[in-house]
N, C-alpha and C positions, 0 to 999 in steps of 0.2 A: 389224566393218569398216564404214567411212562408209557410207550410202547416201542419195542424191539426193530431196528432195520437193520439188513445185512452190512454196511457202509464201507469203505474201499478204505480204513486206516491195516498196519498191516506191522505194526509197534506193539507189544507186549506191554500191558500194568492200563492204568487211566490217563488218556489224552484230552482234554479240551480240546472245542473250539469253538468259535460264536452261536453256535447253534445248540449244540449238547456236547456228549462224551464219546471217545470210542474207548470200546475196551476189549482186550485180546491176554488172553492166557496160552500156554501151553500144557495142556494135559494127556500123557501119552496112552492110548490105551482109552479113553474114554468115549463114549458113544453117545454122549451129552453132556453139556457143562452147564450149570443154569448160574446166573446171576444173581443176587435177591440182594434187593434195595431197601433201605431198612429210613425209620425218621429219626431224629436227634434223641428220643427217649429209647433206641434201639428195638423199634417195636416193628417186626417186617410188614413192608409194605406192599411185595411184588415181586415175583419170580422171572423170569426172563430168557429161555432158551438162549444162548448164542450159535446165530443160526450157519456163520460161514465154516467153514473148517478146510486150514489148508495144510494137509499134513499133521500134525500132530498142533496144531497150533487153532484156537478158537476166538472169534471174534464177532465183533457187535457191535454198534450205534446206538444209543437211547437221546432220541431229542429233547430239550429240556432239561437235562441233567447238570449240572451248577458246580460251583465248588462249594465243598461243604458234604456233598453227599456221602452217604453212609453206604459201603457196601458189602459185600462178600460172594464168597461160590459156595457152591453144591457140584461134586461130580458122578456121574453116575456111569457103566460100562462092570462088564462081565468079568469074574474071579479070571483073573491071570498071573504064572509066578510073577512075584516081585512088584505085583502092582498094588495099592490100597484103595480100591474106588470105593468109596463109604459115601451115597448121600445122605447121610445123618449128619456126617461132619461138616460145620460150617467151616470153610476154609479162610485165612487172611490171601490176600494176593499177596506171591511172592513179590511183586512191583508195587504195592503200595507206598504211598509217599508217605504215609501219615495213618495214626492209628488213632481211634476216639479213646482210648485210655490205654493203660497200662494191661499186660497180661497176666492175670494171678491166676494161681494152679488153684480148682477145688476138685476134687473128685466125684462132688456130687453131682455139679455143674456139667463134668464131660460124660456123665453115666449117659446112654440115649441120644439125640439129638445133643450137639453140641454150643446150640448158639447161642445162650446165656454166658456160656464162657467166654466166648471168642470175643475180644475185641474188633470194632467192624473198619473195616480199611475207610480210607475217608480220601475222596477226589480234590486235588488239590491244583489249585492257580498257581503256576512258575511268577505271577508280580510281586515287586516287590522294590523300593528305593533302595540301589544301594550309593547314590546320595554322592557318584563319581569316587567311592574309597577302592585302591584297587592292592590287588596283594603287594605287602611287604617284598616277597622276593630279594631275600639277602644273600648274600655271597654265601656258600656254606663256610668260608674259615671265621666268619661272625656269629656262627650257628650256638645259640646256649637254650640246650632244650629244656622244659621245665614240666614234669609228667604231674600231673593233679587230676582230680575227680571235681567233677561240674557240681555236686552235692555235698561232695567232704570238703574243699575249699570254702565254703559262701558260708556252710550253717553257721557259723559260730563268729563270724565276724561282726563287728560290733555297730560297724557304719554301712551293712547291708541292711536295707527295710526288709523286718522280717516278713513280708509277703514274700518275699522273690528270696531268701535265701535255699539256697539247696536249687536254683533254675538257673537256664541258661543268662536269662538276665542278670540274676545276682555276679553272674559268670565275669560279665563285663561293665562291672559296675564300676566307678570311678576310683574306688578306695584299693579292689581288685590292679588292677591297671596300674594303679601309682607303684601300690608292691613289686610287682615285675619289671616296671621300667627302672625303677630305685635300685632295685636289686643289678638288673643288666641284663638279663630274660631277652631273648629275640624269637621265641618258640614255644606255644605252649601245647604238650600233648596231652591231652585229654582222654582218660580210662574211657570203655566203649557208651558211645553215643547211641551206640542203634538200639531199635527196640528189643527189650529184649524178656524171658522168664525166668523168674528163679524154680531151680527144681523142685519136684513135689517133696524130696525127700528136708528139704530146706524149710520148703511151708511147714510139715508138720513137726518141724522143731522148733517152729519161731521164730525163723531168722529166714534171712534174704539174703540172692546174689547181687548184694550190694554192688560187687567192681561191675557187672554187668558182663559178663565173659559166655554166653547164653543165648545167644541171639536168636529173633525170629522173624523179623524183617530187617535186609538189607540197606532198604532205602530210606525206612522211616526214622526222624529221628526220638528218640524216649520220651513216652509222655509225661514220664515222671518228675521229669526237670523242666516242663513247661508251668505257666503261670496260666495262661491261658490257651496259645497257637503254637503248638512246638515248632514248627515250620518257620513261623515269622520270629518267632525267639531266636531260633537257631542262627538265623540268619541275619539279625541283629546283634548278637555277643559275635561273629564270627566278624562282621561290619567293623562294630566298634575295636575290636580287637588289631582289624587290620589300621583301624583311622591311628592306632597308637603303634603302628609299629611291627605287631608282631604277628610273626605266624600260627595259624593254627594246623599243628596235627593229629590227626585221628587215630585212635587205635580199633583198628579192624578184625573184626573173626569172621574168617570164611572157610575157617577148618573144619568145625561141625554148626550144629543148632541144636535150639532146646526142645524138638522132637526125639531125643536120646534112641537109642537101641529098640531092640524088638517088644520091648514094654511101655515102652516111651510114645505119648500120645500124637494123633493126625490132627495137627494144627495149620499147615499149608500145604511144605512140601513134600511131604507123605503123601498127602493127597491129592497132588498131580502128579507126580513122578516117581515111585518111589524108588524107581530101579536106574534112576537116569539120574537123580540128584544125589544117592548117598550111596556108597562104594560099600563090594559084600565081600565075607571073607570066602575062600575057594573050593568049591567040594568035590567029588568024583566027576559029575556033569555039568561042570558049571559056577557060576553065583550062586552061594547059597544063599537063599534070602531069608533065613531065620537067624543068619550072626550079620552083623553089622562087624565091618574091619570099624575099630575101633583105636587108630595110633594117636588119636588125640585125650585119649582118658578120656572120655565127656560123652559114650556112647556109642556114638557114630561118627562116620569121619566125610564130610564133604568131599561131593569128588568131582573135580575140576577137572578129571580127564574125557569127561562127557562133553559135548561139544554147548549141550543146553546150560549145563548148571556154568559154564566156563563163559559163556556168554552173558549169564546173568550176573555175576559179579566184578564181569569187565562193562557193564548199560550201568552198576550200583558204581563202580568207581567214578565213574565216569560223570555220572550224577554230582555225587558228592564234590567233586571240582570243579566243573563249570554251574552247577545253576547253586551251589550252596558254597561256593567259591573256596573249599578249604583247600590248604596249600602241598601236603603230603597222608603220608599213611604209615601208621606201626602195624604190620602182619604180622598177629598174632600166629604161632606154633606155623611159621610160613612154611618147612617143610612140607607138610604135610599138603599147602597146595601146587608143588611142584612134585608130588606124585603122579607115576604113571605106570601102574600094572601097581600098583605099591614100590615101585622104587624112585626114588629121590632121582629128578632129570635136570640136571643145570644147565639144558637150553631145551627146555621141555616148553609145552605150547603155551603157558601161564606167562613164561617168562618172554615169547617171541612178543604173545600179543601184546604185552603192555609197549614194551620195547619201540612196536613198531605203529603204537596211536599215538597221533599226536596229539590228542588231549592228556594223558596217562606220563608219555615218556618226558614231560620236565616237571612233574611231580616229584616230591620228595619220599624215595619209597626205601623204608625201613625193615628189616625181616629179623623177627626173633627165628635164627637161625637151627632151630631143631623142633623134634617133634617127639612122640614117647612112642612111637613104632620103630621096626626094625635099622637100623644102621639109620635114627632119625637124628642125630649130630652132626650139623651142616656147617660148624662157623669156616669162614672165609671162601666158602665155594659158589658163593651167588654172586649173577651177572657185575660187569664192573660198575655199572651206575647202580649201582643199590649199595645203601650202607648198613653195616649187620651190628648188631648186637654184642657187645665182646665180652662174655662173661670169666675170659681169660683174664683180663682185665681190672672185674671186679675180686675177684680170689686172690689174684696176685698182690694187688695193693691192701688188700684188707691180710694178707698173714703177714707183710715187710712189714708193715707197722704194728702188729701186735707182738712182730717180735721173731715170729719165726725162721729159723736157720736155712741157709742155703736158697735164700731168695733174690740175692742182689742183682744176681745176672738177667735171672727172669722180671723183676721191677725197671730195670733199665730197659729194656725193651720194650715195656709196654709206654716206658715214659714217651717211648718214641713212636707210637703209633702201631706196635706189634705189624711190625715189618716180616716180621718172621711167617706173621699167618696172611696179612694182606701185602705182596710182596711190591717191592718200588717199581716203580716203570707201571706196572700192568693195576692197580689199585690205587685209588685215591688216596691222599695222607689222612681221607676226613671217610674214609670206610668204617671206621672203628667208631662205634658208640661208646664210648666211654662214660662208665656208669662207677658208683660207691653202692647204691642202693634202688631197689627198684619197689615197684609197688607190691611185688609178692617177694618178702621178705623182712629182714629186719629194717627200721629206719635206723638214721646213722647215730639218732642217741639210742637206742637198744644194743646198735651193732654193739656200743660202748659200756653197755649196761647190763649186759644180760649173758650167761656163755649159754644157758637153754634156752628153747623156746616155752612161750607158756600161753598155749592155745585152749586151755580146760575150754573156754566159753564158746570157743566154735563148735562141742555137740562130739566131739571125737577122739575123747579119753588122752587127747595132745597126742595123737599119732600123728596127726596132717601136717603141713610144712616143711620145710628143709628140716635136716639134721645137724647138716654140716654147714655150720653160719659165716665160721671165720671170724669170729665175736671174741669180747672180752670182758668181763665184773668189773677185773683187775681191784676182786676181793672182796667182792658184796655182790650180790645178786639183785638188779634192781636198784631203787631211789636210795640215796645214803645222804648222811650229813655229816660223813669224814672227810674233810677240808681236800685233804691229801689225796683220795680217789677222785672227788668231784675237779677239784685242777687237773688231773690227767685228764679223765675225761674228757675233760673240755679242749686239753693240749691235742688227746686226738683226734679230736673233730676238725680241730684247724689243720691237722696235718693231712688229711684225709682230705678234705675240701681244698687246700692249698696242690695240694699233689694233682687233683680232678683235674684243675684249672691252669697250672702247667704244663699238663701231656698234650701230645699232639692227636687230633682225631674230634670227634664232637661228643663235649659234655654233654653229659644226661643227668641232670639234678632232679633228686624226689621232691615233690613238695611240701614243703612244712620242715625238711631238713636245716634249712637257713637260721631256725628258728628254735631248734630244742623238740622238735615235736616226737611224740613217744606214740608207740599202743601197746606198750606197757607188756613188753616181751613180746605180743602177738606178731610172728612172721607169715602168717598167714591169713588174715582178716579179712577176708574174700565175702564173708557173711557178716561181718562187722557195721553195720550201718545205724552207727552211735556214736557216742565221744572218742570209740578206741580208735575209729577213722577218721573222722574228722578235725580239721586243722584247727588247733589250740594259738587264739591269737594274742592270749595274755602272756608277757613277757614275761619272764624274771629278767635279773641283772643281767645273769651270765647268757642267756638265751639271747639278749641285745646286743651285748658284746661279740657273741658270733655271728649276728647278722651285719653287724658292722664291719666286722671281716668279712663277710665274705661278697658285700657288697664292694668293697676293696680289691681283695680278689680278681670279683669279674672286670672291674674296670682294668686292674694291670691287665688281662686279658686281652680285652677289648683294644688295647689301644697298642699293644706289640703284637706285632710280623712274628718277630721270634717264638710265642707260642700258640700264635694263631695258624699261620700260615710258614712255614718251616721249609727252607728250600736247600736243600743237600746237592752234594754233585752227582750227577748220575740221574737226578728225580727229579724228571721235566715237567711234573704237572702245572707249575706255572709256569713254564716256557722259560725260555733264557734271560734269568731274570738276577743283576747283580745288586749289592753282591754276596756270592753264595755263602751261606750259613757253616759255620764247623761247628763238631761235638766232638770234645774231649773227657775225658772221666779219668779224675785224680782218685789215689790211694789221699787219706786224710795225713800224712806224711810228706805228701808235696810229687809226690810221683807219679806218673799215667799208668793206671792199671791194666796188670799183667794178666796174662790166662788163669794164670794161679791167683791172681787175686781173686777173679771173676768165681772160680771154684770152688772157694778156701767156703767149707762149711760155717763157719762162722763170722764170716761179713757181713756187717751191719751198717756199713756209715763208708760214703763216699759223698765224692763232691761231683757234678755235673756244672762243664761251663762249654755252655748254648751261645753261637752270636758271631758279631762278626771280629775278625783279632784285629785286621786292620782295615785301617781307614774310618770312613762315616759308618757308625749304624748300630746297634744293639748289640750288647754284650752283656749275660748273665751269668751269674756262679749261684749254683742250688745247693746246701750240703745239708744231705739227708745221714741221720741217725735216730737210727730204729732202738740204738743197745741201749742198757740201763743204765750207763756211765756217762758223763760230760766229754767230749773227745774235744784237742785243738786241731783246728785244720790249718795246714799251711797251703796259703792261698797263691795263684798262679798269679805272674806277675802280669798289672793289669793294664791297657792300650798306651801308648804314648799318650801322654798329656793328661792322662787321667786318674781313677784313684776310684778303688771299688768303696761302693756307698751299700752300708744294709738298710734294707727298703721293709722286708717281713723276715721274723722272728717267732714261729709259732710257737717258744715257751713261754712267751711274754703274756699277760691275760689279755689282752686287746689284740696279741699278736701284731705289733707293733716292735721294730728291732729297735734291741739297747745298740749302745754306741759304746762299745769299752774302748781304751783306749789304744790297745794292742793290734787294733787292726790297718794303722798304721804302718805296723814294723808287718803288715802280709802274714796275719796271724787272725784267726778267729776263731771264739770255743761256739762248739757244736751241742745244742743242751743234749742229755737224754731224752728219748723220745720226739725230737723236734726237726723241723725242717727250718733254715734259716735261707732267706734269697738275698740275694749282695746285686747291684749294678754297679756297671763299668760307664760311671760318669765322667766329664770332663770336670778338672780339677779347678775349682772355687777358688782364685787367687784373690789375696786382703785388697782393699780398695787399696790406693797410693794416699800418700799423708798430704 
């Protein structure tokens, strides 16, 4: 049978070593922490004092202890404000690697003694072949990020074995893989991985936090996407992933957890800290410890300005790169962890420490740049190596194409990397995420389908989701079979996609977009874990046709400077490097526009020509029209020796450019609704007779 030794480890969570385990918690305020070892049927086997204690931190050795073990806490110590010592409650370690199932809310389960609910933390071996595959590590101006759910990508695809669909493996199955490299993907970010619960108010409707936005271990990854080892799964999709190329990035919440507010149950870290891990709102004497500051909507709000919980999610980053080798992070509601007092600190201690690890600072670290507490809109104010989130970006290009007035000046800027909010010199050209569609919102066939949202089935009379989509019918609500809507449609999807993949900054494709994928108005599908989520891989015509494009697309991408990697005079981020790039912007009358054009309420349609004028190198003409009319553009006259060629056409159905014949004479029409790209090729001269 186990027995307890004081042992000299001095590490927090479950350590191996040839002999047994050490294990070390932080529980502040507690006057005993016990351990309880439990067997594979979860049936306890043994309680365990941990007998060192140095400071607020507890520790222990149990020889014999294996990987595989099942365990948990009990804390015990005297009512104090702000603390939760409950030995009733079986605690997860907030350092567990690995959980033996999933966490489901019952209320009958948490009434009393809690440890029929509790999944039991499980001690886990760092081996594992990763078989010599080491990260991708691409340039960021190659960066094409591709946001998917490890569950809603695999269920429905046709060449996963359906054992493993909806798991990490299905994740990085071969058929998976081909999609993304076919496509031109070098980046897949991944909805949250960690373990996590859906809320109780969720269970009792029937539905689940499917995107997993909820978390309750840091470190562990969800057992619900294992087949069997989520640990060796994990780190096998994340392997194969790397053997093909691409990156994987994580989406993290470390803004709150699914112990919610002052009704919200003691599942870990309630129950060691409660006053050290989650930030209180302010009362005459103090924290009051009956409101949870709550700027994350979700309860409570993690608070990283404690020197413990700040430590704990820089050991959880830190984890997740070197021993599970993922390659960056999407920070969820990241304001929220560069609070300090409640105010938003752009060189606040979240932001020194990553900065200054070097395992952390050549991560790829991503910040959804606000929060829903006070003055919680952050874009463009985080450190220079972080790239944020541009939802300028997204609004902007979604009303120039549906039409909306007085847009030109602001789409031209974002085309160029929204300069404006990440400024030259001091901000990367690749700070900006550039996004059409994200996972909480409409996908880009709704964008096109729907001007409402229509969430009846998430449980919430279709109150929940944005309001304001930026969306269009363009005259039917929903699926039609008028010839003439369903080709716009489809017109503005390739414009929408074509635009993505010409701006400077890193694309953010949702996935299933490529493809037609619908949930059928739902912008907010957060509890969706059915067909409304999951990627739809039966084709129609037109659905093929746009993957064709934009498989197209990414390769034009892929293979030009000019919209990958953009070097202006003045913006040294790649150094002095010739030769340098010009942008001009014609009126569609053949003139470079004036302030008054830029003003004029009613512009719809200019030409953008990207590249170099002389000598060797790349030279593009874009002419965007948003209006409902066919406009001619007269075209800038194109490099010596050459002759602009149309390459894309997004009124065409393949999106493939015609070739009229007028473009010859420096004339080319501009459809309604379309974007056309022209290259400045060198001139094709006839063989000799």
């Amino acid at each position: 049978m186990f027995k307890m030794e004081c042992g000299t480890g001095s590490w927090l969570g479950a350590r191996l070593d040839a002999q047994g385990c050490h294990f070390g918690v932080w529980a502040s305020g507690a006057s005993r922490v016990e351990l309880c070892l439990f067997d594979k049927q979860e049936q306890e086997l043994i309680r365990l004092v941990l007998p060192r204690t140095v400071g607020q931190q507890h520790y222990g050795y149990v020889p014999g202890v294996k990987a595989g073990q099942y365990y948990g806490y009990r804390v015990h110590g005297k009512a104090q404000p702000g603390l939760l010592l409950d030995p009733d409650k079986l605690l997860i370690d907030p350092y567990a690697r690995a959980l033996s199932r999933p966490l489901i809310w019952h209320d009958e389960l948490y009434a009393g003694d809690s440890a029929a609910l509790i999944p039991k933390s499980v001690v886990v071996s760092d081996a594992f072949d990763w078989e010599g595959v080491s990260k991708p590590d691409h340039d960021v101006s190659q960066l094409v990020i591709y946001e998917t759910h490890v569950k809603g990508m695999t269920m429905l695809h046709p060449e996963v074995p359906q054992a493993l669909r909806g798991t990490y493996l299905g994740m990085c199955h071969p058929a998976l893989i081909r999609h993304l490299k076919e496509l031109g993907i070098t980046a897949v970010q991944l909805l949250p991985t960690a373990a996590f619960m859906s809320e109780m108010r969720l269970e009792k409707l029937g539905l689940t936090n499917y995107w997993g936005y909820n978390p309750i271990a840091f470190f562990a990854p969800e057992p619900r996407y294992a087949w069997r080892d989520a640990v060796t799964e994990f780190k096998t999709m994340v392997r194969e992933l790397h053997r093909a190329g691409l990156e994987v990035i994580l989406d993290v919440v470390y803004n709150h957890t699914a112990e919610s507010g002052s009704d919200g149950p003691t599942l870990s870290f309630k129950g060691f800290d409660n006053a050290g891990y989650y930030d209180f709102e302010q009362g005459a004497q103090g924290p009051d410890y009956q409101r949870y500051l709550n700027v994350t909507g979700c309860g409570n709000s993690f608070n990283l300005d404690h020197p413990n919980a700040l430590r704990l999610v820089l050991d959880a980053l830190r984890y997740w790169v070197s021993e599970m080798q993922i390659d960056g992070f999407r920070f969820d509601l990241a304001v929220t962890l560069a609070r300090e007092a409640n105010e938003f600190e752009p060189m606040g201690a979240f932001f020194k420490a990553i900065m200054a690890d070097p395992v952390l600072a050549g991560a790829r670290l991503i910040a959804e740049p606000w929060d829903v507490g006070p003055f919680g809109y952050r874009l463009g104010q985080f450190p220079s190596q972080w790239s944020e989130i541009n939802d300028r970006y997204r609004d902007t290009v979604r009303a120039f194409w549906r039409g909306d007035s007085g847009r030109m000046g602001d789409f031209a800027t974002r085309l160029l990397g929204s300069r404006d909010i990440f400024p030259k010199g001091w901000r990367s050209p690749h700070t900006s995420v550039n996004y059409l569609c994200y996972h909480d919102g409409f996908t880009l066939d709704d964008l096109v389908s729907y001007n409402q949202r229509q969430n009846q089935v998430n449980g919430e009379e279709n109150r929940d989701g944005s309001s304001n989509n930026l969306s269009c019918n363009y005259g039917v609500e929903g699926p039609t079979l008028d010839p003439r809507i369903s080709n716009l449609r489809q017109q503005q999807k390739r414009n929408l996609i074509a635009t993505l993949l010409l701006s400077q900054g890193i694309p953010h494709f949702l996935g299933g977009d490529e493809m037609g994928r619908s949930q059928l108005g739902n912008n907010n599908a957060y509890c969706q874990d059915n067909r409304i989520s999951w990627v739809n891989w039966q084709h129609s015509p037109d659905d093929e046709r746009l993957l064709q494009f934009t498989r197209q697309m990414m390769q034009l991408r892929a293979e030009s400077r000019v919209f990958s990697s953009l070097q202006l005079e003045g913006d040294t981020w790649y150094g002095e490097c010739e030769p340098l790039h010009q942008v001009t912007w014609y009126h569609p009358d053949g003139h470079i526009l004036s302030d008054q054009d830029w003003s004029s309420p009613m512009a719809q349609a200019f030409a953008l020509d990207i590249g170099v004028t002389e000598g060797v190198g790349e030279r593009w003409l874009v002419l965007f029209n948003a209006s409902d009319y066919d406009i001619q553009f007269r075209l800038p006259l194109p490099c010596e020796g050459r002759e602009w060629l149309q390459v894309i056409d997004t009124a065409t159905s393949d999106g493939l450019a015609f070739l009229p014949d007028d473009i010859k004479r420096q004339v080319a029409v501009g459809r309604a609704h379309a974007l056309k790209l022209l290259a400045c090729k060198v001139i094709q001269l006839p063989l000799s007779p």
